[in-house]
N, C-alpha and C positions, 0 to 999 in steps of 0.2 A: 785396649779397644774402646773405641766410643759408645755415643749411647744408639740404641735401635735405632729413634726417629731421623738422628743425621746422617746413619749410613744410608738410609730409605731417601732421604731429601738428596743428599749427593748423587745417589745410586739414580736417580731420573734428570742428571744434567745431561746426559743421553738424549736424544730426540726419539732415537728408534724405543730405546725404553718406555720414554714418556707418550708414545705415540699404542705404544703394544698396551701398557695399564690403560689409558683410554677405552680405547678398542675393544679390551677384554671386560673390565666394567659398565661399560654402557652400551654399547655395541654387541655383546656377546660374540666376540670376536670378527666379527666385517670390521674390514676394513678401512673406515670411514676417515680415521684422523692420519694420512702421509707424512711420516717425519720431514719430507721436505716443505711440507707447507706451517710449518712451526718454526716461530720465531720468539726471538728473545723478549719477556714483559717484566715489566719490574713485579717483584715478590711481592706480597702482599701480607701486611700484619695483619695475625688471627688471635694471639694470645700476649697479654703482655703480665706478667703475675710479678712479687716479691724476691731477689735473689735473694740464696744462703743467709740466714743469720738475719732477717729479719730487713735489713738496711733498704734505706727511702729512695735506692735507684732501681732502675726495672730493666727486665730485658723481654728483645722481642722475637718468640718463635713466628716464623713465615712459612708459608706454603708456596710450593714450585708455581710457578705459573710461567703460560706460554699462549702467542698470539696465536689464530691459527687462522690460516686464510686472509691476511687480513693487518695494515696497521692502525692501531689504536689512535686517533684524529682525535684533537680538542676542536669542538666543533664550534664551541663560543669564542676561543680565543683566535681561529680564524675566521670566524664572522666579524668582531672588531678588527681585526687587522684590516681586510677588504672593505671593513661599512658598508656590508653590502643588503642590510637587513633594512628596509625602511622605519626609519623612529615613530613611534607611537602603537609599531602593530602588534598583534598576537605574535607575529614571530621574534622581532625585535627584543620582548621582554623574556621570550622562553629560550631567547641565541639561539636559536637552530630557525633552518626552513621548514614547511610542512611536510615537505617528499624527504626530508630527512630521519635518519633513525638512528638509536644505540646499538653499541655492541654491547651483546648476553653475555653474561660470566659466568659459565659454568664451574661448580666447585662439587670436586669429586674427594671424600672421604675414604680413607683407605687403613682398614682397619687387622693389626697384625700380632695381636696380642697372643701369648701363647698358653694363657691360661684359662679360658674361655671363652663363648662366644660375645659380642657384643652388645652388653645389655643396657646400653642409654638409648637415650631417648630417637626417634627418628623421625619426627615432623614435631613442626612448632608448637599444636596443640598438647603432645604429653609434656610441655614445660609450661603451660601455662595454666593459672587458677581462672576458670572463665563459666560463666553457669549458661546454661543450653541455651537461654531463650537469646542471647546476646553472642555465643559460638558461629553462628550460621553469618554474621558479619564479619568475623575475623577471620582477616585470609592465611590460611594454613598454608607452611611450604615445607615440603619435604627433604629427606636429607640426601641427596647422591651417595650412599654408603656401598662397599666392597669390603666384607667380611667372610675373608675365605674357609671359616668354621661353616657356611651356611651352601659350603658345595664339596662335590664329592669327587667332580674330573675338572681338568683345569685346561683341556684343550685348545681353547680361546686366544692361549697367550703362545707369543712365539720367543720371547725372549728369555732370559735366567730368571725373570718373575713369575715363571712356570715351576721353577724349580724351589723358588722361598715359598711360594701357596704351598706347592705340597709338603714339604719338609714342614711349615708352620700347622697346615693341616694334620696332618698323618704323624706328629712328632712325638705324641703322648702312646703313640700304637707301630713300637717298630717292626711288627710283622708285617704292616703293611703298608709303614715307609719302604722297608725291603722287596716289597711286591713291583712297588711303585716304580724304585730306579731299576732293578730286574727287567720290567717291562720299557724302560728307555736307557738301558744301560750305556748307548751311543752316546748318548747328550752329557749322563749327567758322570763320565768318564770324559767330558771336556768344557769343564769348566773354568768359565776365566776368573783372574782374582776377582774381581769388581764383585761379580756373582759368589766367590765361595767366600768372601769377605762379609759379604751380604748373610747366607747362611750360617755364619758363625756368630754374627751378632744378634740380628735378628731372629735367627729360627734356633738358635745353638746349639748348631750339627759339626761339631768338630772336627775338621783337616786339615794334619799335619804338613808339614811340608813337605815332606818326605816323599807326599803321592804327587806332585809335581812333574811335569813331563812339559818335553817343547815337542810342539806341531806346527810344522811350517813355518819354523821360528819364532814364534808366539807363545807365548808360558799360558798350560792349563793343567787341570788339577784333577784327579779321578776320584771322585767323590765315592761313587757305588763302589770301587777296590778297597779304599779306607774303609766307608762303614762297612763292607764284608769282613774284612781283616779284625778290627777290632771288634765286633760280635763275636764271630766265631773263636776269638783268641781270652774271649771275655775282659777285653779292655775296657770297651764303654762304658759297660755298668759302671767300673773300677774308676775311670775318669771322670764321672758323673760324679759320682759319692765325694771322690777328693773335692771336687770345684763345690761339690755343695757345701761339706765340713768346713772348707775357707770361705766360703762368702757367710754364711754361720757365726764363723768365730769372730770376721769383720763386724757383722752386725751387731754381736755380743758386743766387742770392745765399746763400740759408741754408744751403746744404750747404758754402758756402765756411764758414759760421761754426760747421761743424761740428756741426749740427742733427740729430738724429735722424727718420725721414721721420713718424711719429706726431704730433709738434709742428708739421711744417712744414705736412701736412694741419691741421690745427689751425690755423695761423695763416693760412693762404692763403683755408682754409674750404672742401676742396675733398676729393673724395672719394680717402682714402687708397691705395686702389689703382691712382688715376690718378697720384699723389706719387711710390709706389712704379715703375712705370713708364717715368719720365722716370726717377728713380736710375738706373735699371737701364741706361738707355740713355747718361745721362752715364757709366757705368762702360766701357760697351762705347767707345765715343769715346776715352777719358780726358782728353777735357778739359771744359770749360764751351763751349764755342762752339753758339749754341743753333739756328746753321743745322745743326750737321752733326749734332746731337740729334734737329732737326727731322727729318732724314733716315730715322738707326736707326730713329727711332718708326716711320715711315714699312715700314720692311722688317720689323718685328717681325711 
């Protein structure tokens, strides 16, 4: 499996997807943004940091982006093409006419961490060192954030991102992950891979293949028969522990090879603050023994 953020980034080449997280984050569900009126825009670089091992080339995570209503005009480089701007004026020097306008970029954060809620920052003044009398000039901008620790119903959404909010929601409290699908047992007994693909990486709610079924021809996956089956057979716990002992004893090996935990997320593919974690418990321990790791985590 890959890592969370790229099943998340593929998982919205979807339009109806990409239209439904929209809608449910800034919309509170109206539905404002039509997948038919989205179109293709180039990705846009957000982050570009150090690969593995330190070395002087870089790579560049991007964010989905999509036109909507509308295509993207270079509005200078058809002004010069036309010369249609007279030389000398206010417009001429700024390439655009006056009755002309940009298109807004909206950028919407989507936050799906499964071990807390999201604790950075959310407008540009908590990242800034600024003293008050000089505050009141610096224009603050906030963040479009969707942190689904900070809700409780997820009705908003119509598509299988109804089903990663709750599972990422509700995933530390399986009584009432089990409430959850109980009470849409239709839906989440038809699941398509994309989606239960989704839920396995990102929320890590495990199904086999086994609960696989075709309808109408079409492969889906019955998510609510699985997690039934293996609660009440007391597999989950049992699969849980195993995957956690091995990604444990992973982490021990590298740290014997004196790994930094950045790379060893990296190489495991696993979300860094889970890495950071197990460190922190192999310290408390001081040894590798990854029962008595199993433990500290346990009392943390």
């Amino acid at each position: 499996m890959g890592k969370p953020d790229e099943y998340f980034y593929n998982y919205l080449d979807d339009n109806a997807r990409f239209a439904d997280q929209m809608n449910g984050a800034l919309f509170r569900g109206r539905q404002v943004v039509k997948p038919e009126d989205l179109e293709p825009a180039d990705a846009q670089a957000v982050y570009l940091g150090r690969e593995a091992g330190g070395r002087e080339n870089f790579k560049a995570i991007v964010d989905k982006a999509r036109m909507w209503k509308g295509r993207l005009v270079h509005i200078r480089l058809r002004h010069d093409r036309e010369k249609d701007l007279k030389i000398g004026t206010d417009e001429f020097f700024s390439g655009m006419a006056r009755d002309e306008k940009f298109v807004p970029v909206i950028t919407l954060v989507v936050y799906c961490g499964t071990e807390h809620r999201w604790d950075g920052a959310k407008c540009l003044y908590e990242v800034l060192d600024v003293d008050d009398e000089v505050k009141a000039y610096v224009t603050n901008y906030k963040l479009n954030l969707y942190d689904c620790h900070e809700h409780d119903a997820f009705d908003e959404y119509h598509t299988g991102l109804r089903q990663l909010f709750e599972a990422v929601r509700y995933g530390s409290d399986k009584e009432q992950l089990k409430r959850v699908m109980e009470e849409n047992k239709e839906i989440y007994n038809n699941i398509d891979r994309d989606t239960k693909e989704l839920l396995e990486v990102v929320a890590k709610v495990r199904i086999p293949e086994g609960y696989k079924v075709m309808r109408n021809g079409e492969e889906r996956f019955e998510v609510c028969k699985a997690f039934a089956d293996y609660r009440l057979e007391g597999k989950l716990e049992g699969k849980l522990e195993e995957k956690q002992e091995h990604f444990i004893m992973l982490v021990c090996k590298k740290l014997q090879k004196n790994k930094p935990a950045e790379i060893i997320a990296e190489e495991v593919e696993e979300e860094l603050s889970d890495v950071e974690r197990i460190i922190a418990a192999q310290k408390q321990v001081g040894s590798y023994d990854v029962g008595e790791i199993c433990k500290a985590l346990e009392k943390r």
